[in-house]
N, CA, C and O atoms as a CHARMM CRD file, in Angstrom:
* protein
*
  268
    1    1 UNK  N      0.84100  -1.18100   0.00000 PROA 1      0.00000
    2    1 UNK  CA     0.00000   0.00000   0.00000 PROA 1      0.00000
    3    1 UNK  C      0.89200   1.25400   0.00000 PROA 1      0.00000
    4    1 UNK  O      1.68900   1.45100   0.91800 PROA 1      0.00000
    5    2 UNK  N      0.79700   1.83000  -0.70700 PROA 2      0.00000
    6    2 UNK  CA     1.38200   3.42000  -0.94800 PROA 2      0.00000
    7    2 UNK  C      0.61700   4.21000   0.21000 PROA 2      0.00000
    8    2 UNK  O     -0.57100   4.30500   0.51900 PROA 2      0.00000
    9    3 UNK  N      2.19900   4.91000   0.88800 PROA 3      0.00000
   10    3 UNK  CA     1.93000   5.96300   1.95400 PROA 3      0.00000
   11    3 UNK  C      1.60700   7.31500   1.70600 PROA 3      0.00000
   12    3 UNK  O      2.65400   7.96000   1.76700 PROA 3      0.00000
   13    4 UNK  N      0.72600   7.97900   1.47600 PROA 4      0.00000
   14    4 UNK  CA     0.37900   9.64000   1.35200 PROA 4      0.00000
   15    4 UNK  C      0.93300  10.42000   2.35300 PROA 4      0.00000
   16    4 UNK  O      0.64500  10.06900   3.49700 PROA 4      0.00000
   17    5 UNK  N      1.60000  11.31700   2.23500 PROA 5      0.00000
   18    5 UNK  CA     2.82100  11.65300   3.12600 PROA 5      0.00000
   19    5 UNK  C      2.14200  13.62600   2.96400 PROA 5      0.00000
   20    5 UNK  O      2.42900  14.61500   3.63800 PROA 5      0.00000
   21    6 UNK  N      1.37700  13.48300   1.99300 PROA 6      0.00000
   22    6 UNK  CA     1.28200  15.28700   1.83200 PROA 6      0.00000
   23    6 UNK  C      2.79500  16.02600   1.43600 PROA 6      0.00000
   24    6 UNK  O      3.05600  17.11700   1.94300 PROA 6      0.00000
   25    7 UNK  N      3.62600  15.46000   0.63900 PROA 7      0.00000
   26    7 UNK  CA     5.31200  15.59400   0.63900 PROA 7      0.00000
   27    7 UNK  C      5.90400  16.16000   1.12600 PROA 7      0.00000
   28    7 UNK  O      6.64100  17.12200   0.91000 PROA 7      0.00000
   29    8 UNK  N      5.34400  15.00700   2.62000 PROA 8      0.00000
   30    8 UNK  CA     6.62100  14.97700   3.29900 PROA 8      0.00000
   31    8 UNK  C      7.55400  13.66400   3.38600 PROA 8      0.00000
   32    8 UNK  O      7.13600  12.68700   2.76500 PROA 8      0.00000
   33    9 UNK  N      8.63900  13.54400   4.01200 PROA 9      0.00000
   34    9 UNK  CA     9.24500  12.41900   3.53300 PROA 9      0.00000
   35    9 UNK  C      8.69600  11.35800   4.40600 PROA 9      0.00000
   36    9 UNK  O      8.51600  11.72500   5.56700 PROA 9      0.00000
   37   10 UNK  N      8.37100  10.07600   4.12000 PROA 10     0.00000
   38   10 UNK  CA     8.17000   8.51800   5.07600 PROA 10     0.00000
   39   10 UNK  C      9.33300   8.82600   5.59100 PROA 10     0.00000
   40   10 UNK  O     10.18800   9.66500   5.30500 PROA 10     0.00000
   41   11 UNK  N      9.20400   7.76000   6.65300 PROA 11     0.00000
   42   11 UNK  CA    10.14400   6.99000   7.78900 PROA 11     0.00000
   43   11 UNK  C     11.49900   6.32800   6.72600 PROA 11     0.00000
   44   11 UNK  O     12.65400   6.40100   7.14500 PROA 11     0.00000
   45   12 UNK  N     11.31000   5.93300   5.86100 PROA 12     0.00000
   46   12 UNK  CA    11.96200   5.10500   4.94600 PROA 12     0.00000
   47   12 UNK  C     12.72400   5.68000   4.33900 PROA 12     0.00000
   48   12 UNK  O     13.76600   5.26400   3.83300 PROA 12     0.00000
   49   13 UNK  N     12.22700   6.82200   4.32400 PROA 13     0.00000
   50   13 UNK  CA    12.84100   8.11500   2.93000 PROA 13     0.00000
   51   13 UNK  C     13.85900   8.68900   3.74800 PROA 13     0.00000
   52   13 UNK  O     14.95100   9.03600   3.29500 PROA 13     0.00000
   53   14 UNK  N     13.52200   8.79600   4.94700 PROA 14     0.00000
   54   14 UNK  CA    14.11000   9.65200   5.66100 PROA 14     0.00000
   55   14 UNK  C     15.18300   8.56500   6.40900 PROA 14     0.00000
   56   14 UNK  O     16.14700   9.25600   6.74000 PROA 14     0.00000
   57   15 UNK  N     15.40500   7.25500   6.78700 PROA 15     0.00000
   58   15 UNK  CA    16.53000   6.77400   7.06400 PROA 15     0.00000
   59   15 UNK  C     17.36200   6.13200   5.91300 PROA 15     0.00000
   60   15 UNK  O     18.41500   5.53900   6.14400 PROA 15     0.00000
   61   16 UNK  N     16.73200   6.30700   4.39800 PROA 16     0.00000
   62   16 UNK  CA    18.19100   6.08100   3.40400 PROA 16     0.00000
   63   16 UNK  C     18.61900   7.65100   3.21300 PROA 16     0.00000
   64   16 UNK  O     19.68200   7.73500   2.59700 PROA 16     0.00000
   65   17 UNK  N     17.92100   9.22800   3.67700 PROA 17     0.00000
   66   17 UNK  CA    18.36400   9.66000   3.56000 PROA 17     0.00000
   67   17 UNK  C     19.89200   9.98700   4.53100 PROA 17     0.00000
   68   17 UNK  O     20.94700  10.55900   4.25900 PROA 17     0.00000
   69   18 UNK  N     19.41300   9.36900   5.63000 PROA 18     0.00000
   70   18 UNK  CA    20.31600   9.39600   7.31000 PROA 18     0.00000
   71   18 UNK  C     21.65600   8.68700   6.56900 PROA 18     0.00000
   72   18 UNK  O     22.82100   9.05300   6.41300 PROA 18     0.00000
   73   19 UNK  N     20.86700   7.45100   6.18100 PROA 19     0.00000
   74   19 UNK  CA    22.30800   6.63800   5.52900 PROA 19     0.00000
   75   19 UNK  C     23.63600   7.50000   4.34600 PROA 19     0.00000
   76   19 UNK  O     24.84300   7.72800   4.41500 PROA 19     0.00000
   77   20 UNK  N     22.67300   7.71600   3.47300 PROA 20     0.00000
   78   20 UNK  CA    23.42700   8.78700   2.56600 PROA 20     0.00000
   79   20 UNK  C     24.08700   9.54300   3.10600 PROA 20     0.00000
   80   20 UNK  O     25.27500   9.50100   2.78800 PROA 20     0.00000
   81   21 UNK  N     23.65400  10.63000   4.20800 PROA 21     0.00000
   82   21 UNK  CA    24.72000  11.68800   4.56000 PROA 21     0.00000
   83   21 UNK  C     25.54700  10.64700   5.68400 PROA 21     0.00000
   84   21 UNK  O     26.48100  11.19500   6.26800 PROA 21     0.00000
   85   22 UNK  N     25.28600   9.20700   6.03100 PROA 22     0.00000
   86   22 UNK  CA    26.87900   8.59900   7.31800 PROA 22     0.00000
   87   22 UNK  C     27.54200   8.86800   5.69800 PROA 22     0.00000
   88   22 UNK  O     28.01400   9.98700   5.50200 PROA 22     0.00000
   89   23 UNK  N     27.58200   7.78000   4.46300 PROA 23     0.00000
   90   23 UNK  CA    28.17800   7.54900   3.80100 PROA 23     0.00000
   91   23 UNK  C     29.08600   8.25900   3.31900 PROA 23     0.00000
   92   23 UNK  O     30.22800   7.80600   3.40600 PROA 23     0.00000
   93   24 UNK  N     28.87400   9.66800   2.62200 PROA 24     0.00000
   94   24 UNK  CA    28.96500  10.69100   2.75300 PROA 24     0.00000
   95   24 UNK  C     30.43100  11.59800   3.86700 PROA 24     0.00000
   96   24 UNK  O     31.48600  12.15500   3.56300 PROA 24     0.00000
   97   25 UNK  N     29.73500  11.32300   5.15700 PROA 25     0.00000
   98   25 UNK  CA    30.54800  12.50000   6.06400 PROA 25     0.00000
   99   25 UNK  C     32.18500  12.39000   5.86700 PROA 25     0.00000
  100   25 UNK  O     32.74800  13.48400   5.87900 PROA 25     0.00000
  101   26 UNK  N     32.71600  11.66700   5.75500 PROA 26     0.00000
  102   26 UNK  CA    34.06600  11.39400   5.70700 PROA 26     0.00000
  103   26 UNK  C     34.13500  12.90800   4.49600 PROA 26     0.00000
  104   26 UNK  O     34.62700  13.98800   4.82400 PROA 26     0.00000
  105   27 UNK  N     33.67000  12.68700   3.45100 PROA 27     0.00000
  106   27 UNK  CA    34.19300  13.47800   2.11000 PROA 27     0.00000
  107   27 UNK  C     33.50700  14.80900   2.63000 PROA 27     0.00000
  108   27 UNK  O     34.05100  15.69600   1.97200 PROA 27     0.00000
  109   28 UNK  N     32.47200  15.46000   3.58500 PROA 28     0.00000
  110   28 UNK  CA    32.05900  16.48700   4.40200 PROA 28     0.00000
  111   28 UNK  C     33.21200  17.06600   5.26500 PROA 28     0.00000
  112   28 UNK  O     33.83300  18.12800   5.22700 PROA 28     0.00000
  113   29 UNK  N     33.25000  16.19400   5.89300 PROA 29     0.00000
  114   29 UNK  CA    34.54100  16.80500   6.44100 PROA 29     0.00000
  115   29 UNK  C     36.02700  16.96000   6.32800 PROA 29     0.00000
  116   29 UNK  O     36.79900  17.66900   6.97400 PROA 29     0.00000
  117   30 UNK  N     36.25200  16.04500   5.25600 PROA 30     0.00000
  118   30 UNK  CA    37.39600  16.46600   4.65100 PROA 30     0.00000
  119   30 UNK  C     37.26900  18.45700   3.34700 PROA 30     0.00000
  120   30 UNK  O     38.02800  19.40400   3.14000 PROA 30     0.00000
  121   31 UNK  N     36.00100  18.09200   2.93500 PROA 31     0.00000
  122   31 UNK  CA    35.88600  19.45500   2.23700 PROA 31     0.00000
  123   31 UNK  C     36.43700  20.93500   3.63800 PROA 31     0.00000
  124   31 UNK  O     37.36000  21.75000   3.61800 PROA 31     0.00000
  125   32 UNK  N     35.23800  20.63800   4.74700 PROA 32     0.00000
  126   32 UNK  CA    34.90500  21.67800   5.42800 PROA 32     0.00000
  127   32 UNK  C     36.84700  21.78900   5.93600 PROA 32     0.00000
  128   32 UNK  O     37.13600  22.97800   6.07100 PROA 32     0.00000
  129   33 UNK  N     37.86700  21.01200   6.15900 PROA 33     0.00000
  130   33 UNK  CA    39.05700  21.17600   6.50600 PROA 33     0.00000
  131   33 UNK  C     39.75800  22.38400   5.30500 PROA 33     0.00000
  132   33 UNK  O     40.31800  23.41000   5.69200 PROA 33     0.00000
  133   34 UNK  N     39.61000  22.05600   3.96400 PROA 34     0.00000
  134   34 UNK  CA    39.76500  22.92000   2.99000 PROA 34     0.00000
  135   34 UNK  C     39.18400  23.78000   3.05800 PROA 34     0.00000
  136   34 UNK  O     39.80400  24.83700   2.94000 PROA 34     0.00000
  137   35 UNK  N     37.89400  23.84700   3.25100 PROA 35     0.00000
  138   35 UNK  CA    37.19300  25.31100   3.07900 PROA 35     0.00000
  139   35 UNK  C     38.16300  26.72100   4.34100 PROA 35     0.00000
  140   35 UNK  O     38.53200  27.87500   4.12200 PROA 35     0.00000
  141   36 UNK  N     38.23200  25.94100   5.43300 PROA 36     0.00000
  142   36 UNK  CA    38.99500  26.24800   6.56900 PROA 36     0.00000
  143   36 UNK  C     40.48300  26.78200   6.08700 PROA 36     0.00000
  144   36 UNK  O     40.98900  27.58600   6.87000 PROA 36     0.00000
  145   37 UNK  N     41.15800  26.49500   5.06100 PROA 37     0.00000
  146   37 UNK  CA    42.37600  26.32200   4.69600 PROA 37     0.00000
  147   37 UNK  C     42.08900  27.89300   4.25200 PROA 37     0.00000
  148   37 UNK  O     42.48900  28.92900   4.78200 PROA 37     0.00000
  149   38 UNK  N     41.17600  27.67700   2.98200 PROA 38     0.00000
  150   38 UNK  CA    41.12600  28.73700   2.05300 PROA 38     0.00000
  151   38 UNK  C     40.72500  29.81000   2.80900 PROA 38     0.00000
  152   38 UNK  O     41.25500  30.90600   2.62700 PROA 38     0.00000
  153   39 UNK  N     39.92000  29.66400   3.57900 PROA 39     0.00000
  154   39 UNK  CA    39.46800  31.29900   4.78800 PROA 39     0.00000
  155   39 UNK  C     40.78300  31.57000   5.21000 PROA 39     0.00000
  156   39 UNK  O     41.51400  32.50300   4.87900 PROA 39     0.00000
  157   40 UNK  N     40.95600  30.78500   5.85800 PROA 40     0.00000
  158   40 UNK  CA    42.42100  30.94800   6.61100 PROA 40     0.00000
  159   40 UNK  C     43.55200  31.71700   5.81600 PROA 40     0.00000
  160   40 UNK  O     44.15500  32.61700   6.40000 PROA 40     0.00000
  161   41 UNK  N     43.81800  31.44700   4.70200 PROA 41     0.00000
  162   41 UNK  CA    44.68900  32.00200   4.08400 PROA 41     0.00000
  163   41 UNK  C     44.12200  33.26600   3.19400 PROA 41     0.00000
  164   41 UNK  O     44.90400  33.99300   2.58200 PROA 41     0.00000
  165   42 UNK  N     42.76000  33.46000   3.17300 PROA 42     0.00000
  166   42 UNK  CA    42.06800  34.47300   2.63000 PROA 42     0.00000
  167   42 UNK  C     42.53000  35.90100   3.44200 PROA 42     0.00000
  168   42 UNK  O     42.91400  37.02000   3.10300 PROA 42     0.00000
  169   43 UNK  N     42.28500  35.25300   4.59600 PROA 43     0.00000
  170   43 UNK  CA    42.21000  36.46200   6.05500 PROA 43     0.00000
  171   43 UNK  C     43.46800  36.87900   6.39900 PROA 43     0.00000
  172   43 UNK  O     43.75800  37.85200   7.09500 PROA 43     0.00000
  173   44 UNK  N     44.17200  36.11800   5.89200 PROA 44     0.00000
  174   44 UNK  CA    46.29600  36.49100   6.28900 PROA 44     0.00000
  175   44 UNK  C     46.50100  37.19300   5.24600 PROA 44     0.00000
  176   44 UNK  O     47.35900  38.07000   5.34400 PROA 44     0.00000
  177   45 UNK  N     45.82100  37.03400   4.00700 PROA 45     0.00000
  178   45 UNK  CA    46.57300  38.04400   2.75700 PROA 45     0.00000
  179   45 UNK  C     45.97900  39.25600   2.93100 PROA 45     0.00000
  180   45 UNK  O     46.47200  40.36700   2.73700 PROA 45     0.00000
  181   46 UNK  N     44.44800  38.85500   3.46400 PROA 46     0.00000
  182   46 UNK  CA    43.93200  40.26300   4.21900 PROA 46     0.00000
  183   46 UNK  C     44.46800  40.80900   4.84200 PROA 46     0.00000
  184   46 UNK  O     44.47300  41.94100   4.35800 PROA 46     0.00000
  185   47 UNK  N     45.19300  40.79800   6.01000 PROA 47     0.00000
  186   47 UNK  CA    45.79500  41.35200   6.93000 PROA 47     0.00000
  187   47 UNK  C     47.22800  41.55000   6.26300 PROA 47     0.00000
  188   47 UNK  O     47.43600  42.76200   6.20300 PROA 47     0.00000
  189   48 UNK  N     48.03000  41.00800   5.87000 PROA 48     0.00000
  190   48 UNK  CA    49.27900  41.35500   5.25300 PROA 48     0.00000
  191   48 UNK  C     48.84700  42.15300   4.04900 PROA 48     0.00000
  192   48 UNK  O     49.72700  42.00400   3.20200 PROA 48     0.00000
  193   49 UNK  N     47.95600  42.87800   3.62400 PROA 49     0.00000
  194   49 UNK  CA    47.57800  43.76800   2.35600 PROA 49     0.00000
  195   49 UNK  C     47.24700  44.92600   3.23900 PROA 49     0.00000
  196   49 UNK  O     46.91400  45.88300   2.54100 PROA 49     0.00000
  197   50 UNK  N     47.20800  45.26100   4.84200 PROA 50     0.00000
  198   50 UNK  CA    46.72700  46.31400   5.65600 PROA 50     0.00000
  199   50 UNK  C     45.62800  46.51700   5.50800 PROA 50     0.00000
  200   50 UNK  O     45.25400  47.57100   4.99300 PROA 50     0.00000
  201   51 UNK  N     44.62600  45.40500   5.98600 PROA 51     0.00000
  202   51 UNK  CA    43.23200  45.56600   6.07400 PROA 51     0.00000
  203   51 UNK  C     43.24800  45.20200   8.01800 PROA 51     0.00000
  204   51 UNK  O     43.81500  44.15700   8.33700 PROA 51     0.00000
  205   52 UNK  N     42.74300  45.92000   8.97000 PROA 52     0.00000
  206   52 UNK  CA    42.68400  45.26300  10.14600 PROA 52     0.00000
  207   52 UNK  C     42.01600  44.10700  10.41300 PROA 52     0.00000
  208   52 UNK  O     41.01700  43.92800   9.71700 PROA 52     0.00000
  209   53 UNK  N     42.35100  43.03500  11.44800 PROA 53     0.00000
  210   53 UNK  CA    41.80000  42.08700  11.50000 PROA 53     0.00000
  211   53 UNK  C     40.46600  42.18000  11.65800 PROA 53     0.00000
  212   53 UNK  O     39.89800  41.08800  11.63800 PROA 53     0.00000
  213   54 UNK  N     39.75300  43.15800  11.81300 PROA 54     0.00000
  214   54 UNK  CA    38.25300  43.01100  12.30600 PROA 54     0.00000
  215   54 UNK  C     37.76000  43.45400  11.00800 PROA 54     0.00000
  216   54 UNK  O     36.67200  42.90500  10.83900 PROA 54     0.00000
  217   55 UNK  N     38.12300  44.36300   9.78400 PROA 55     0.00000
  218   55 UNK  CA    38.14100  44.65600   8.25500 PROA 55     0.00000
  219   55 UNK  C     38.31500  43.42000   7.84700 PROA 55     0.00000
  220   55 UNK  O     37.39300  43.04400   7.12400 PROA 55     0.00000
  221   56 UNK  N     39.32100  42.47100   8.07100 PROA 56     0.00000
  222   56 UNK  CA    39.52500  40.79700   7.22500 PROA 56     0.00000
  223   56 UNK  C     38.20300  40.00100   7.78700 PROA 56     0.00000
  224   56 UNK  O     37.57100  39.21200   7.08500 PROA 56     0.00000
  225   57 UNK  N     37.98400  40.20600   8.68000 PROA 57     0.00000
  226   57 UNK  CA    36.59600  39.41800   9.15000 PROA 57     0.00000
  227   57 UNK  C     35.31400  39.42200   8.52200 PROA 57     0.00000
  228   57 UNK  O     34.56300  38.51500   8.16200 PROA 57     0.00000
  229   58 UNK  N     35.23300  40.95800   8.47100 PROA 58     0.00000
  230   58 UNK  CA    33.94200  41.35100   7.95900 PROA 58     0.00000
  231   58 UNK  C     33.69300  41.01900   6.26200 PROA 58     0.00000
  232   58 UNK  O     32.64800  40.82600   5.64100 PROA 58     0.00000
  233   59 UNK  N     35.18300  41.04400   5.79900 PROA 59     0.00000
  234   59 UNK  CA    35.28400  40.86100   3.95000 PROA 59     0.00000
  235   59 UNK  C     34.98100  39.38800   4.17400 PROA 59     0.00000
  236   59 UNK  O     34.09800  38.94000   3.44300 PROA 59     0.00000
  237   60 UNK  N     35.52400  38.56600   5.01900 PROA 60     0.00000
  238   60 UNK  CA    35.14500  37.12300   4.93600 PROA 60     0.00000
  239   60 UNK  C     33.70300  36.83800   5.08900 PROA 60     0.00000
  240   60 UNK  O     32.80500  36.39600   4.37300 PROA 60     0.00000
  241   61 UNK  N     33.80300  37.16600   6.02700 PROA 61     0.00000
  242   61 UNK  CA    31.88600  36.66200   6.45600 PROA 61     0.00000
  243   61 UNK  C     31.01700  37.48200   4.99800 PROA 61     0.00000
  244   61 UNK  O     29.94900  37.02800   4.58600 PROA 61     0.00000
  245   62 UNK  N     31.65800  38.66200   4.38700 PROA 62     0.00000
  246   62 UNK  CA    29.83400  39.10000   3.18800 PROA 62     0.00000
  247   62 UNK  C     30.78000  38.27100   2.13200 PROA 62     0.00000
  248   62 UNK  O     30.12200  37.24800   1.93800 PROA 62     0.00000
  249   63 UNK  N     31.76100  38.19200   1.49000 PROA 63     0.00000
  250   63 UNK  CA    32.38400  37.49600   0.17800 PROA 63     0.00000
  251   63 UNK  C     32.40200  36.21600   0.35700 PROA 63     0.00000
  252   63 UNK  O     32.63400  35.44700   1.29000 PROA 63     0.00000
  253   64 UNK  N     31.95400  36.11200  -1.30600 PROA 64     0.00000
  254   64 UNK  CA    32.38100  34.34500  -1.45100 PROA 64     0.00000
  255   64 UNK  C     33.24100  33.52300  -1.51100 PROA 64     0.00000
  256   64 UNK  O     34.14400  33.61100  -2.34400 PROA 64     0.00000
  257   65 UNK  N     33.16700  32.67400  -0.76400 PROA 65     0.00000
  258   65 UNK  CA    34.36600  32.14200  -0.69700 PROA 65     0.00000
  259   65 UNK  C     35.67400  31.88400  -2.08700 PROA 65     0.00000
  260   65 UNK  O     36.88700  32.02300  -1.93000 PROA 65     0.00000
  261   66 UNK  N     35.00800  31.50900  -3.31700 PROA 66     0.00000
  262   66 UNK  CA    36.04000  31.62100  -4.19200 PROA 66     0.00000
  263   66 UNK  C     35.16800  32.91800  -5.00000 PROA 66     0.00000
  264   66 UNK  O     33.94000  32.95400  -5.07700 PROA 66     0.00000
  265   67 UNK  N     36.03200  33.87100  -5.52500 PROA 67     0.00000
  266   67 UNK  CA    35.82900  35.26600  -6.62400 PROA 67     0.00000
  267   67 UNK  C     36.69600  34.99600  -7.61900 PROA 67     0.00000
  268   67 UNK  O     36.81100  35.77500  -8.56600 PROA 67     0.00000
C-alpha cells in the first residue's frame, strides 16, 4: 500500500536519507578542513595587504568564498 505523506518524507525516505549523509561525512569533512584552509589564508593576505583584523573578518563573512 502506498503511503500519502502530503510531501513529506516517510520513515523510509528519511533513514536512506540518514544513511546517505553517514556515507557521505568522511568526504564532508574532509571538504569543510579545505574550506577552513582557504578562509584561513584568505584572512592572512587580508591582513598582510593592511586591512585590520576586524576589516579581514567582515570581507570574509559578506564574500564568497572563491571570486
Amino acid at each position: 500500500m502506498e503511503q500519502i505523506t502530503n510531501g513529506k518524507l516517510t520513515n523510509i525516505e528519511m533513514e536512506m536519507a540518514i544513511d546517505e549523509l553517514k556515507r557521505n561525512l568522511p568526504y564532508f569533512i574532509q571538504s569543510t578542513a579545505v574550506t577552513a584552509k582557504v578562509l584561513k589564508a584568505k584572512y592572512d593576505s587580508l591582513v598582510s595587504e593592511g586591512f585590520t583584523e576586524q576589516q579581514a573578518i567582515e570581507i570574509i563573512k559578506v564574500r564568497p568564498l572563491y571570486e
